[in-house]
C-alpha positions in Angstrom: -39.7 -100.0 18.7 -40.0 -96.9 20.5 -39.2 -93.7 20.6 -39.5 -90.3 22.6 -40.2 -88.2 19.5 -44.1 -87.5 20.4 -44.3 -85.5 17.2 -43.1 -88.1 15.0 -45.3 -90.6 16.4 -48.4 -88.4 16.6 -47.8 -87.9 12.6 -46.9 -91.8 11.7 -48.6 -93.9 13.9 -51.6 -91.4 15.0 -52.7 -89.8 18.5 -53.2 -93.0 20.2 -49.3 -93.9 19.8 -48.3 -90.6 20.6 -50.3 -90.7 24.1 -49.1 -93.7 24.4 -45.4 -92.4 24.2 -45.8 -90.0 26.7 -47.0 -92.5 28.9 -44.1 -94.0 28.3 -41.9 -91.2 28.5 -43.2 -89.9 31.6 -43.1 -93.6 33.6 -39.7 -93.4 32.4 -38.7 -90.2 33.9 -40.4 -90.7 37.7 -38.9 -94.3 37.5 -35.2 -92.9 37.2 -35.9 -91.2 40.6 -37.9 -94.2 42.1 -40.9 -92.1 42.5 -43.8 -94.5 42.7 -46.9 -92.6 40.9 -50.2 -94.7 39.9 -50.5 -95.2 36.4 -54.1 -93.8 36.1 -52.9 -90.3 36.9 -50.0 -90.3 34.2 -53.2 -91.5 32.1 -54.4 -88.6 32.7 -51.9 -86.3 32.1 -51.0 -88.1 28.6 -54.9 -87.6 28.3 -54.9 -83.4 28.5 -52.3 -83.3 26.2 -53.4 -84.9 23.2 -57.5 -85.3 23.6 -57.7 -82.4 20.9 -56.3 -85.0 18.6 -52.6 -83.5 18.7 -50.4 -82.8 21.9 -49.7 -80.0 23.6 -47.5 -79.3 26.2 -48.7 -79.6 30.2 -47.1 -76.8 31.9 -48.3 -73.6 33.7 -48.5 -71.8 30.6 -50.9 -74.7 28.9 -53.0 -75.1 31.7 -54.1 -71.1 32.2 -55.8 -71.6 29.1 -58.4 -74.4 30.9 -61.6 -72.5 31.2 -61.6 -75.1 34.6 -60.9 -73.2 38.1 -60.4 -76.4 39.5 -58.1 -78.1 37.1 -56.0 -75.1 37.3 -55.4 -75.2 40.8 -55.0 -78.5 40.5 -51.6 -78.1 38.5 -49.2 -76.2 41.0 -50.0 -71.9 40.9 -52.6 -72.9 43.1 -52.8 -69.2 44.8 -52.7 -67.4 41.3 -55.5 -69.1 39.8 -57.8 -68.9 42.9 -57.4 -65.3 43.2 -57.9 -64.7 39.3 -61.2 -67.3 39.8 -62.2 -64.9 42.6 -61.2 -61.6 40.9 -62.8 -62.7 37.4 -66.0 -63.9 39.0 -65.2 -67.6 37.0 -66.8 -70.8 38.0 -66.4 -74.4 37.4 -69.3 -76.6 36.3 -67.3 -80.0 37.5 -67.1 -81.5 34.3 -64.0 -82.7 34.3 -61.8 -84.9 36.3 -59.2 -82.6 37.9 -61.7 -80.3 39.3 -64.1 -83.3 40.5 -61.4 -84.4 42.3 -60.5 -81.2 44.0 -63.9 -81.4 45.1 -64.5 -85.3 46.0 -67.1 -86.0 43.6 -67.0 -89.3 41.3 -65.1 -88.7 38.0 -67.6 -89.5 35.3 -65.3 -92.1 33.6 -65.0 -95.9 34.1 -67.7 -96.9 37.0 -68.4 -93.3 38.2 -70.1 -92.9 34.8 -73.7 -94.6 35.2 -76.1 -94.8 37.7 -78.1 -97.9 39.0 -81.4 -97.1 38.9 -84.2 -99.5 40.9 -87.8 -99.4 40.1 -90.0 -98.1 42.7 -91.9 -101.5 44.4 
């Protein structure tokens, strides 16, 4: 059974349903186009919108209010947020995975989390 009623989901069957629907949702729209995009970065998306433990929506409006630098110019107003960074003296302390990216560090998820550490012979 699915559906693409995110609320409704999010209140019956809990967050992990309802990220799971937008998943779902937004395959299903790139699909119709055949636009191929990797699953781990629709992961991501459905992630920002409902790690808070609701949803919210991922647009322009949303993502201004990411205290991030990075992950803002990561969305699409690319010019607008640099130049508000630069005029508001804000800075990004790389802690999550949009603005790692922008910056090629490791994401510090999955195997980018740990470190190997050797003892010294």
């Amino acid at each position: 059974m699915t559906t693409n009623d995110i609320h409704a989901t999010l209140q019956t069957y809990g967050v992990e349903a309802a990220r799971s629907a937008i998943i779902n949702e937004v395959s299903g729209v790139f699909a119709a186009y055949s636009i191929g995009v990797d699953p781990r970065h629709i992961s991501l998306i459905a992630d920002y919108m409902t790690f808070e433990g609701g949803y919210k929506a991922f647009n322009r409006k949303c993502i201004a209010t990411n205290a991030s630098p990075l992950a803002k110019m990561s969305f699409e107003s690319t010019c607008k947020f640099l130049t508000d960074a630069t005029i508001y003296g804000d800075y990004d302390v790389l802690n999550n995975p949009s603005a790692r990216l922008v910056v090629g560090a490791p994401i510090l998820a999955g195997t980018g989390i740990c470190d190997v550490l050797q003892e010294a012979a």
